[in-house]
N, C-alpha and C positions, 0 to 999 in steps of 0.2 A: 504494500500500500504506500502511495506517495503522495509526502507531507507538501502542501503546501504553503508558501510563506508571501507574505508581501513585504516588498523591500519599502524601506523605510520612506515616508511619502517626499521629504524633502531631499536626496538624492537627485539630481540631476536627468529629466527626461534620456538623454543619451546611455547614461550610463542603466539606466534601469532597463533599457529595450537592447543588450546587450546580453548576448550568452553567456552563461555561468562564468563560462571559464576566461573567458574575456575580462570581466569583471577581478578574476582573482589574479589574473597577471596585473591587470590595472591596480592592484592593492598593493600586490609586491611590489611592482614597479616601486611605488608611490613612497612605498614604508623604506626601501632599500635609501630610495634617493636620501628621506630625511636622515638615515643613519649616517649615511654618507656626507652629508651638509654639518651636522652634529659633528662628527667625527673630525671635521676640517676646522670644528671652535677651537678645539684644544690642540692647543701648541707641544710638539714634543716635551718630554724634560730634559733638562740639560743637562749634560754628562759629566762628572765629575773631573775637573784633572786635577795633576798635580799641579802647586805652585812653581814657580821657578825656582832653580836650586841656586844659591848663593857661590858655589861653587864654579868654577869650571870645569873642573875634569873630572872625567866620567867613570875611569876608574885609579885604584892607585899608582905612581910612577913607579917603571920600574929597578929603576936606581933605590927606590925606600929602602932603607934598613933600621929596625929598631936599636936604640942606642946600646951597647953592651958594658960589661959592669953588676956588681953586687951592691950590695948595701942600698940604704932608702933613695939616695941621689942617684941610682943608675936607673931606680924601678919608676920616680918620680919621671924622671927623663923620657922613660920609654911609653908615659903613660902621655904626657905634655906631645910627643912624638905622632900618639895615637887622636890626637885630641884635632892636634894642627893639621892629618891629613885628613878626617873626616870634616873638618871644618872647608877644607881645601872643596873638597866631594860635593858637598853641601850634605853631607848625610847628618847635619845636626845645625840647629837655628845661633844664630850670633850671641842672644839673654842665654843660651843651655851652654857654650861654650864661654861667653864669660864666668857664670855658676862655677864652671868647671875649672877655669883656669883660678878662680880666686882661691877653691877646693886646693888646687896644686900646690898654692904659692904659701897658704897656712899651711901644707904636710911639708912643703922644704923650709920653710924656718924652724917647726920643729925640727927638721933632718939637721939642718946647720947647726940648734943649739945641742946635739949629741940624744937625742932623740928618736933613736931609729927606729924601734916599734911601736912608735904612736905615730912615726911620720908615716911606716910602712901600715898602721892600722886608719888612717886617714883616707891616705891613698886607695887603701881595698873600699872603706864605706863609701867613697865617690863614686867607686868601679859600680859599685851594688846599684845606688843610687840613682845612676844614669844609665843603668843597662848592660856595660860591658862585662865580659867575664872577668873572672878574678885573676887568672892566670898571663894576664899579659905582661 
């Protein structure tokens, strides 16, 4: 048995004396377009980038050598060494490497007044502090 419907009175003469399926490509049609119009409001997002690096170079030269030597003032050295070429890099901000180097400069005056395992316990708390390992 089949149902019949009247389409809705205010509907458009044309569109009402039009076969079913006429009618429903005319709807997609219609609903596509608006998604498609909709779709062109919104503006991509914007992509993240990185900032520019402070730095020039890209990676380390390879002439580096960490400074050699025992005691606090060689380790102190070698960490100042590791500071200036990641500064060089841009692999750390200008405020993180001042922190760091004031860090350095109170563990070599302990090192200078005969202090060497507070200079050398100085130096490790900054290593922890900012990330690096302990070991360099």
């Amino acid at each position: 048995m089949r149902v019949a419907f009247d389409l809705h009175p205010t509907l458009p003469e044309r569109i009402r004396k039009q076969p079913r399926l006429k009618r429903v490509r005319a709807v997609c049609f219609a609903a596509t377009a608006a998604c498609f119009a909709l779709a062109a409001c919104n503006p991509p997002a914007p992509e993240a980038s990185a900032p520019p690096a402070p730095g020039s170079l890209t990676a380390t030269p390879s002439n580096f050598e960490l400074p050699q030597g025992s005691g606090c003032s060689a380790e102190i050295a070698r960490y100042r060494a590791v500071q200036d070429n990641d500064l060089a890099m841009g692999h750390v901000a200008k405020s993180v490497y001042n922190a760091m180097k004031r860090e350095t400069e109170a563990a070599s005056a302990e090192c200078s007044a005969g202090r060497d395992a507070q200079a050398k316990a100085m130096v490790a708390a900054s290593k922890q502090r900012h990330g690096y390992p302990a070991d360099l």
